[in-house]
C-alpha positions as CSV (number, residue, x, y, z in Angstrom):
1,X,87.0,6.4,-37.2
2,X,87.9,4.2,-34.3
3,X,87.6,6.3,-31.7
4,X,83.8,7.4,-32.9
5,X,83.0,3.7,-33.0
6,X,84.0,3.5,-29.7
7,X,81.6,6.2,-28.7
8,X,78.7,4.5,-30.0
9,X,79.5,1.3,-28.2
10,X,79.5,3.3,-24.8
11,X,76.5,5.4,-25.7
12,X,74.0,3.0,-26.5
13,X,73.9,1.0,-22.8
14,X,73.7,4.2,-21.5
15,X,70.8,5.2,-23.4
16,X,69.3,2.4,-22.1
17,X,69.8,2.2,-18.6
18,X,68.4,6.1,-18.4
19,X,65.4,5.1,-20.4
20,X,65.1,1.8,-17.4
21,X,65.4,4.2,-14.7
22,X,62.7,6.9,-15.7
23,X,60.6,4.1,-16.4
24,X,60.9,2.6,-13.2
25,X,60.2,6.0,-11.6
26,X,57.0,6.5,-13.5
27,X,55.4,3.3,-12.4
28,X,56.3,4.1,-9.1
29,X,54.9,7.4,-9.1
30,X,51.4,5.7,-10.5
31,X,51.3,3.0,-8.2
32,X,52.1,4.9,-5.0
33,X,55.3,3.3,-4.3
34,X,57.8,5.5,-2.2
35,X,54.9,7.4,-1.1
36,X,54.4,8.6,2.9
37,X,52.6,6.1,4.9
38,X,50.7,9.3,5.9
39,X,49.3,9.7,2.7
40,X,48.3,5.5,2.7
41,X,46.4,6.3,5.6
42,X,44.3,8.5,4.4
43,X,42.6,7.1,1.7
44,X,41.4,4.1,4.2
45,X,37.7,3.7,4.2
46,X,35.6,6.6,6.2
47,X,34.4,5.6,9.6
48,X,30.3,6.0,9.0
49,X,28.4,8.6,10.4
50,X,26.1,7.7,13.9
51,X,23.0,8.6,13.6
52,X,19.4,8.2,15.3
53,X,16.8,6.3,13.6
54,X,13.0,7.0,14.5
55,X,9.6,6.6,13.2
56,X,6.2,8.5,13.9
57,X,2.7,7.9,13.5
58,X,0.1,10.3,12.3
59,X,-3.2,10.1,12.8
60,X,-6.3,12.4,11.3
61,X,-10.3,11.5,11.9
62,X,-12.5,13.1,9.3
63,X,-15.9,12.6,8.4
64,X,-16.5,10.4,5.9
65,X,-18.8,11.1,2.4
66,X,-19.0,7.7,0.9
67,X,-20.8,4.1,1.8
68,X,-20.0,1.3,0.3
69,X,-22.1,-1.9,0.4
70,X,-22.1,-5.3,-0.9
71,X,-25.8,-6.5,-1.5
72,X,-27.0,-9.8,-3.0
73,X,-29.3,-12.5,-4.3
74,X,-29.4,-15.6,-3.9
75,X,-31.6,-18.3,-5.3
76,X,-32.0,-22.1,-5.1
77,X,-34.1,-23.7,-7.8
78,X,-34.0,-27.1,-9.0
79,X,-32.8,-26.9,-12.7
80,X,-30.1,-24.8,-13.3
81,X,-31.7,-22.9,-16.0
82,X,-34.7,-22.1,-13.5
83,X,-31.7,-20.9,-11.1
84,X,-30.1,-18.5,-13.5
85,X,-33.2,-16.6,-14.9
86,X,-34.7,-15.9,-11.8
87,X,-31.1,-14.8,-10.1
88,X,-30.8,-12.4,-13.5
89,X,-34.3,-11.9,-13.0
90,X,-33.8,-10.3,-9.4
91,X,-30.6,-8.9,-9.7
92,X,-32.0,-6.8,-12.5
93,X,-34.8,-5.4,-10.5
94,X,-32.5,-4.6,-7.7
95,X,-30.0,-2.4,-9.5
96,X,-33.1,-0.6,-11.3
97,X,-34.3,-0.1,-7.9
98,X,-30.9,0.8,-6.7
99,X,-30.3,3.6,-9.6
100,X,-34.3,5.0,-9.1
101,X,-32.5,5.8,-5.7
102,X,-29.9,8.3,-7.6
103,X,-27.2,5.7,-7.3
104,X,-24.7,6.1,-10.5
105,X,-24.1,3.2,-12.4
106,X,-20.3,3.7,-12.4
107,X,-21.7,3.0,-9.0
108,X,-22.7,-0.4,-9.2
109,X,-20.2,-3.3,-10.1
110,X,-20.9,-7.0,-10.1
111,X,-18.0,-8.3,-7.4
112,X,-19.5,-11.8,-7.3
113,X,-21.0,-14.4,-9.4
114,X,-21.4,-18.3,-8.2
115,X,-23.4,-21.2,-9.2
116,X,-23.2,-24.2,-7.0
117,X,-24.6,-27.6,-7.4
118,X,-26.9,-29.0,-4.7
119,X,-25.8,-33.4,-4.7
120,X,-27.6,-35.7,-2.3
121,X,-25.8,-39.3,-2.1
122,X,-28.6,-41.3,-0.8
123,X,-25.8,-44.5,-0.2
124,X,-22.0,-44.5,0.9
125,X,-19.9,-44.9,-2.3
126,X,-22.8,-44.3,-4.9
127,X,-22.5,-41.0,-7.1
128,X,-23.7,-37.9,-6.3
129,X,-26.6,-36.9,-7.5
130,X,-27.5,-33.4,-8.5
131,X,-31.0,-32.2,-6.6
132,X,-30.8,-28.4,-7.8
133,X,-28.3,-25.6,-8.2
134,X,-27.8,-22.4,-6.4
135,X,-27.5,-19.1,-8.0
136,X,-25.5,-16.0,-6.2
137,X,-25.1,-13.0,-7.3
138,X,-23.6,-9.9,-5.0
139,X,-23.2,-6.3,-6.2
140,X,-20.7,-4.0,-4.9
141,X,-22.5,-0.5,-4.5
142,X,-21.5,3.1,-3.4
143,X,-23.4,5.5,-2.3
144,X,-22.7,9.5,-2.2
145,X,-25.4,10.7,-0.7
146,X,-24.9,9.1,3.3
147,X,-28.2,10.3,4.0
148,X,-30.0,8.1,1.8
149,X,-28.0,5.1,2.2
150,X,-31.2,3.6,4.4
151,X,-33.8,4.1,1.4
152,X,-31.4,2.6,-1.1
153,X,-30.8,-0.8,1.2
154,X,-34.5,-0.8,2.1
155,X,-35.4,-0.5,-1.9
156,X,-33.1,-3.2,-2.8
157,X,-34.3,-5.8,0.1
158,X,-38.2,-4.8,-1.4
159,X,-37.2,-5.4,-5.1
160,X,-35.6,-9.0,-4.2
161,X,-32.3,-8.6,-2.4
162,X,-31.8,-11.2,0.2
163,X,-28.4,-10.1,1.5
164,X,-26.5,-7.6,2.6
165,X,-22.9,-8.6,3.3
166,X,-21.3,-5.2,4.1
167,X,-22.0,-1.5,4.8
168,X,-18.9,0.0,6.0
169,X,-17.9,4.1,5.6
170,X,-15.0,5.8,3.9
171,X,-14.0,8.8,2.3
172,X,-13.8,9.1,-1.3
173,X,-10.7,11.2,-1.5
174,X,-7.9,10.9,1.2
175,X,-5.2,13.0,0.1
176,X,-5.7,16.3,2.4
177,X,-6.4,14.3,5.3
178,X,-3.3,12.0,4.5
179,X,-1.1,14.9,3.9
180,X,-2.2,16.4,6.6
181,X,-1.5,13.2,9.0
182,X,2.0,12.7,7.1
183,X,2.8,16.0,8.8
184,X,1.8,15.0,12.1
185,X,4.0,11.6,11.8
186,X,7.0,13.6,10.8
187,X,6.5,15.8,14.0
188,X,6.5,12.9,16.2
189,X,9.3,11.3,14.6
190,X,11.1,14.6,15.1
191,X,10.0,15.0,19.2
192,X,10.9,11.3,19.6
193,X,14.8,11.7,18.6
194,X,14.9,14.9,20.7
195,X,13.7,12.7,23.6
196,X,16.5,9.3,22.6
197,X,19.0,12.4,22.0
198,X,18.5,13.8,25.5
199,X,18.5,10.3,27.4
200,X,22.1,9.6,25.5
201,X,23.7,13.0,26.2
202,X,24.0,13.8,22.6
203,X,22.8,16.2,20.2
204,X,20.2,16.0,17.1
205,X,22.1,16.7,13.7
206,X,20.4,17.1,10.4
207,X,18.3,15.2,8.7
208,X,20.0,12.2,6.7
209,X,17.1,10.4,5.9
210,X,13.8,10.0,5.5
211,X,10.8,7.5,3.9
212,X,7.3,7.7,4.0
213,X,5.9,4.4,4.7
214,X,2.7,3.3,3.1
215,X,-0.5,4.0,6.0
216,X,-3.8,2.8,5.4
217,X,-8.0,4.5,5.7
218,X,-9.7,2.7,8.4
219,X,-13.8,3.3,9.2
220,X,-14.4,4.0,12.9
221,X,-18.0,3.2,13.9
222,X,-20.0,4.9,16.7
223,X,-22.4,2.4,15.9
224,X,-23.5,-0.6,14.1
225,X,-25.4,-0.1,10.6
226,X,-29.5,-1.5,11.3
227,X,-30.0,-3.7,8.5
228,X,-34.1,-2.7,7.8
229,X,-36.6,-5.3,6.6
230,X,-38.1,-5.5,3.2
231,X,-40.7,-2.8,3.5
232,X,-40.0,-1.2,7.0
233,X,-38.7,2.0,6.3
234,X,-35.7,3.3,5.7
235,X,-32.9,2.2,8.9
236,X,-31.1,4.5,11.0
237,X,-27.6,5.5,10.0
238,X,-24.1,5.7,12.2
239,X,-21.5,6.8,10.2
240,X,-19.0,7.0,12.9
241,X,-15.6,8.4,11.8
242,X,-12.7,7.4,9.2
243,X,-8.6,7.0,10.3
244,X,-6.4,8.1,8.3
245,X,-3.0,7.2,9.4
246,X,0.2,7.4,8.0
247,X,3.5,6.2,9.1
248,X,7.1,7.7,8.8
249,X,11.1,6.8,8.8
250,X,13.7,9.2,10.0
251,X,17.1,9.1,10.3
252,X,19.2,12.0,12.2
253,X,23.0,13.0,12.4
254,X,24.3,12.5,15.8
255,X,26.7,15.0,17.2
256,X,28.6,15.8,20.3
């Protein structure tokens, strides 16, 4: 009996001291202690990759099919109530005159509507005093038909129209000429890191990036738009051309 209790003395602190040193192994195992420098090295942070950033323009002039101009009245009377009813009046008798021209009314939209009092201050420091009110009223119209975009100004100048901000020239949908200048961009783009790639000594990887940045529809005029008189006949119309641009990003792997 004294010998076994001798045995269990000496067992149990050996016990422990194995189960101290396969712990310490474990945790160096997980936290990479003892292991190769070599192997530290490698998981260091990647160097990045050079590359050649470039952007390219495209440009595409198409004909356009839609005018868009901005035509109003404006009226001075000296009570405002006498202001208001004839601007209503007028404006009422343009756009009927407008739509007899085979203008849509989705067409036609109100963009502006102001009334401004007219003050005369007969002494320095005395009040204002109102004299009459002014009336404007401007309609933002489009027209489809290009070749009839003279009647429709000269019918709204007879019917009462005293203005005629704007006349400018678009195209109603874009998207085939924007693709289509979206392609030429990328092109450039592409010819202008061959040409960086050649004047370093290096040579054009793959493709690593690329964005399409936002490009815009810009009316060219041949001419400027002759504004007719009430009653003159129809004026002569330039449509000119419309840009449509767009604008690329591109970025290229460089290698040796």
């Amino acid at each position: 009996m004294q010998s076994t209790a001798r045995m269990v003395k000496l067992g149990v602190p050996a016990l422990l001291a194995a189960a101290l040193v396969t712990t310490i192994a474990a945790f160096a195992i997980m936290s990479g202690l003892g292991a190769p420098a070599t192997a530290l090295a490698q998981t260091g942070t990647p160097q990045p990759t050079p590359y050649i950033a470039v952007t390219g323009e495209g440009r595409v002039f198409v004909d356009p099919d839609l005018a868009v101009a901005s035509i109003g009245v404006d009226i001075t009377a000296s009570s405002l109530t006498t202001a208001t009813q004839l601007a209503n009046t007028t404006m009422t008798a343009v756009i009927d005159a407008i739509k007899a021209q085979g203008v849509d009314a989705k067409d036609i939209q109100t963009s502006s509507y102001n009334i401004y009092p007219i003050t005369n201050q007969s002494q320095e420091g005395a009040t204002p005093e109102i004299t009459g009110y002014h009336v404007s009223n401007i309609v933002t119209i489009k027209v489809r038909q290009l070749d009839k975009l003279g009647a429709v100004l000269d019918t709204a100048l007879g019917a009462g129209a005293n203005s005629i901000n704007s006349v400018y020239f678009t195209v109603d949908d874009p998207t085939a000429a924007r693709n289509q200048a979206r392609t030429l961009a990328v092109k450039a783009a592409m010819a202008q890191a061959q040409t960086l790639a050649d004047a370093a000594g290096v040579k054009v990887g793959k493709i690593i990036a690329i964005s399409d940045v936002p490009g815009g529809v810009t009316p060219v005029f041949r001419d400027s738009f002759a504004v007719p008189a009430a009653g003159g006949g129809a004026g002569p119309v330039e449509t000119g051309q419309t840009e449509i641009t767009a604008n690329v990003e591109l970025r290229f792997e460089i290698t040796q």
